[in-house]
N, C-alpha and C positions, 0 to 999 in steps of 0.2 A: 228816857233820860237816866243818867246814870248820877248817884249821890256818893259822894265822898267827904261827908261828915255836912257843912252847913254849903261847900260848893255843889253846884248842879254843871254837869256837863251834856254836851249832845249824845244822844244815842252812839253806841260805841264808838267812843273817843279815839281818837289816833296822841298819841303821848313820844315828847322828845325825848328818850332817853340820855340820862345827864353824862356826859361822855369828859377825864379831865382834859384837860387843856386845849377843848374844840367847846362845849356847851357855853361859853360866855355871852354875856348879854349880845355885841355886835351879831354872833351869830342865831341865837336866840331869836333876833327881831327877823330876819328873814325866815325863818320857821316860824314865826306865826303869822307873816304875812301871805305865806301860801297853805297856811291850815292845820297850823300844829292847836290841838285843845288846851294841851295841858303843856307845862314845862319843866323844867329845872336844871338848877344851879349845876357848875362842878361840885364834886364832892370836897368836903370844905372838913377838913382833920377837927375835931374836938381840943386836941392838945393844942391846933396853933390856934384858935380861935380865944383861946383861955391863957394864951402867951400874947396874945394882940398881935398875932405874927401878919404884918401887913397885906400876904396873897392873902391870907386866910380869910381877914377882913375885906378886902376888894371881890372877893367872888359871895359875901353878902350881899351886893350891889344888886338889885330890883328895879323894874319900874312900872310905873301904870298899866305901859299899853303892854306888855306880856302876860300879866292877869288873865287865868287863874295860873299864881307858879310858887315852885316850892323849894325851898331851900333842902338840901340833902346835904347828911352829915354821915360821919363814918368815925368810929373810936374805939375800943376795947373796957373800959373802966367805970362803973356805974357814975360816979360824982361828975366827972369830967363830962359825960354824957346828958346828966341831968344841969350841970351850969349851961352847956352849951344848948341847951332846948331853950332855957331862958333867955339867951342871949339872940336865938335866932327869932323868939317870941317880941321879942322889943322891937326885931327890925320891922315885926307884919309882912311877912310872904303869906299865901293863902292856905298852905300846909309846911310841915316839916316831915322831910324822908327820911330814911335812917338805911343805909347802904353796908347791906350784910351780904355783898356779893362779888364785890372786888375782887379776882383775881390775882392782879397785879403782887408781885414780892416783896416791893418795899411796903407795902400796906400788909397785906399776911404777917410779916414777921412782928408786927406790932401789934399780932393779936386782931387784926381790925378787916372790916370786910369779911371776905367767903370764909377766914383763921373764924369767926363765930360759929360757922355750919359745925366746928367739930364739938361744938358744947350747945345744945340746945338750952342748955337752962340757965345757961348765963345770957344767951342772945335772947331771949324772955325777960331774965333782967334788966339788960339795958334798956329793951324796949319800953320795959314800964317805967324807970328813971325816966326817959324823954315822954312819956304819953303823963308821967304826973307832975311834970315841970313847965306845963306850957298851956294852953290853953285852943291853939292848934289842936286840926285832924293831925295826926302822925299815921304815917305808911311806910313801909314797908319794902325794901329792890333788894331781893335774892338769888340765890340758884337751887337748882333740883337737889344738892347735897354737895360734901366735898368730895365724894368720887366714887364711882360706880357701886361701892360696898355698902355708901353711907344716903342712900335717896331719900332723906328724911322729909320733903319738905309736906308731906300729908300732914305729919305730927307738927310740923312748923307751923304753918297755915292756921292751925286749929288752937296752937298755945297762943299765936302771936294775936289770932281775934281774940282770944277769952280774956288778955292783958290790953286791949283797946284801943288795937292799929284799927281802920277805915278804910283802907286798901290794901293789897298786896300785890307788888306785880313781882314774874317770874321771870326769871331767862333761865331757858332750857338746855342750860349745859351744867356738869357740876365743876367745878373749881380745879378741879383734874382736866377738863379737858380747856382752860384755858379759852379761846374762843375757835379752838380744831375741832371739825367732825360736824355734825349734823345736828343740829338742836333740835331733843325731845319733846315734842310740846304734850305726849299722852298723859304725864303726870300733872300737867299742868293742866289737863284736861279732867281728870280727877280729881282735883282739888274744886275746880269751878262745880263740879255736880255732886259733892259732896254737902247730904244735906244738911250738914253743922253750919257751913259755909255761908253769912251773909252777906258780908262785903262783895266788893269788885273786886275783880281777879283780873289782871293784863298782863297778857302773853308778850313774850321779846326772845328775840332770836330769829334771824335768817329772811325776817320779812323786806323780800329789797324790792320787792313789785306788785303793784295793782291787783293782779293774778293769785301770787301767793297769798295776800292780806285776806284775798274774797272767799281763799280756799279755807285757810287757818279760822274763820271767821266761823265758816260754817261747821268744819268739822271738829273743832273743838269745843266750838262754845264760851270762848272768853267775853269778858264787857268790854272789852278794847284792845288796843294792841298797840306797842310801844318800837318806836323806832329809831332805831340807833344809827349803826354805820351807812346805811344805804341815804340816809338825808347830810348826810357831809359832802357840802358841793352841790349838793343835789335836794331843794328844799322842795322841788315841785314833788317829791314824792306824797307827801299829804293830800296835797289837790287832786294828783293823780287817783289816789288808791280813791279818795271821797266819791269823785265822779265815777269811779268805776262801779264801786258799790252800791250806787245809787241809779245809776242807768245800766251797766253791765257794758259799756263802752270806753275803749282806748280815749286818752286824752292824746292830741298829738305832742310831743316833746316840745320843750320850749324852744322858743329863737333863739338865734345869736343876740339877738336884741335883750331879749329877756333875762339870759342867762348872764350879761354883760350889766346892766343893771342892776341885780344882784352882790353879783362880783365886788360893782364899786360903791353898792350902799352897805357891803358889809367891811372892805378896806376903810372907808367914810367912820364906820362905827366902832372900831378894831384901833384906828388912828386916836381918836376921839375919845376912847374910855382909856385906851393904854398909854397914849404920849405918842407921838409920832414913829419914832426909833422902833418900840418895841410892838409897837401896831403892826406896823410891816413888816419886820421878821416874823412874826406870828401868822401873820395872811398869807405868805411864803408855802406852806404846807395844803392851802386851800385852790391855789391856783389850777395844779392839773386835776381837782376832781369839777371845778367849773368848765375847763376846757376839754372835758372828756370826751371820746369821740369824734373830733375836731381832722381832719386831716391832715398831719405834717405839722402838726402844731409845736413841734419839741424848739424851733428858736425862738418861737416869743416865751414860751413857757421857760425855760432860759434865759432871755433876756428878763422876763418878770424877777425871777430868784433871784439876779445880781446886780439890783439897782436899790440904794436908799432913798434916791428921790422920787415925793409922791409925783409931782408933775411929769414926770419920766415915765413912770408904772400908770399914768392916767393916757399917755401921750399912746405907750404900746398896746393899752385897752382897747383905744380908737382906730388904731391899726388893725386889731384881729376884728372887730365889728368892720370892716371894710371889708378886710383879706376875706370873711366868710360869709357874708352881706347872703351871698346868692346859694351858702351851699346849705342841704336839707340833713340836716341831724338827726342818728339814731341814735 
């Protein structure tokens, strides 16, 4: 069992990494219907949360059945950092994360995200505004440094327990390479066997199969492993990697049945939390990683993109669960 503050999780957890404008609840529920442990929010700015800025407020949105899940925030400013722990503490998610690993430009140039790798004593700051403003575990999503010169994250690791995060997880690239190149997981291997090191440590980066998770697992040594782009579209990866690690055997890929299913309890969910309009332009981006694989799929997958009506998009659903009834997907 693995602990992260008063939550207990199953032996080396599989964790959805919080992804913006994919990790929202609709998506959310089918990741933990095929086996996600852990979860979390998009990353939810400090400045708009403390401006009532409405996204900022709706990606606070929780529920029951996602439990255990965490609200993650990203900011630059100790105060703003420390209101918005409180604020996340009122709503009750089961932790709050604190996202020092963002890449992305419009987030760096506001100081926020992976922009903290280049000050370690300010990102110890802020960390302890959010660990003494809440009542919350607070954790931790980084990277190995902001670029090749700068691999700090030993020293990180070691400030960031001594000020009283409960987790740490890592993605093994540094902020330089963007998500290009091969993710390191050796430093993040040295941080788990270091023996300052109490907490849980979870690896992220480049885990898209069964295979890789059972490899990373063993030769690193992490408490779990965190997965991002390969569960987009694609949520049986949990189930998959679980079964595999647990018997050493392929799961076979899901049905067209299965996969269609999905599809439309996550349109259903997407509808439902967004408003209709903006539900399905937002589902619009999910469609070709559900019908991956598929043969000649490119005119429904086309027809899907260019309809606003749900009964339409429900109607061409029914057609590809036909069109593919009998063919075997890899």
């Amino acid at each position: 069992m693995v602990k992260i503050g008063n939550i207990s999780l199953p032996d080396f957890p599989l964790l959805l990494a919080p992804m913006e404008d994919v990790s929202d609840p609709p998506f959310r529920a089918v990741c933990k219907d095929y086996g996600a442990d852990l979860m979390y929010t998009e990353f939810i700015s400090t400045e708009g949360l403390i401006r009532d800025a409405i996204k900022s407020r709706q990606k606070l949105d929780i529920f029951d059945y996602e439990r255990p899940v965490g609200i993650q925030i990203f900011g630059g400013d100790e105060e703003a950092m420390a209101l918005s722990a409180k604020i996340v503490d009122a709503t009750q998610p089961d932790l709050l994360d604190i996202n020092f690993g963002c890449p992305v430009k419009k987030v760096v140039c506001k100081g926020a995200g992976a922009a903290v790798l280049k000050d370690i004593d300010l990102m110890v700051r802020l960390t302890k505004a959010c660990v003494d403003n809440t009542s919350l575990p607070v954790t931790v999503k980084t990277r190995l440094g902001w670029d090749d010169n700068s691999k700090n994250i030993e020293e990180v690791a070691e400030r960031l327990q001594d000020v009283g995060i409960k987790a740490l997880s890592i993605h093994g690239r540094t902020r330089a390479q963007l998500y290009k190149g091969e993710a390191d997981w050796t430093l993040i291997a040295k941080v788990k066997n270091n023996p300052r090191i109490k907490i849980p440590i979870f690896g992220n980066g480049d885990i898209d199969s069964p295979q890789k998770a059972k490899e990373y697992k063993e030769r690193y040594g992490v408490d779990g492993i965190m997965i991002g782009r390969a569960a987009i579209g694609y949520p049986w990866i949990f189930r998959e990697v679980k079964h595999y690690l647990a018997t050493g055997e392929l799961l076979s890929p899901p049905t067209i049945q299965e996969r269609l299913a999905a599809c439309r309890k996550h349109l259903d969910g997407s509808m439902q939390w967004k408003g209709e309009k903006l539900g399905i332009l937002e589902m619009r981006r999910h469609y070709a990683n559900y019908l991956r694989g598929l043969s000649h799929v490119k005119e429904f997958r086309s027809r899907l993109v260019n309809t606003m009506e749900p009964q339409e998009i429900y109607g061409i659903l029914r057609e590809v669960e036909e069109h593919y009834s009998n063919e075997v997907i890899r």
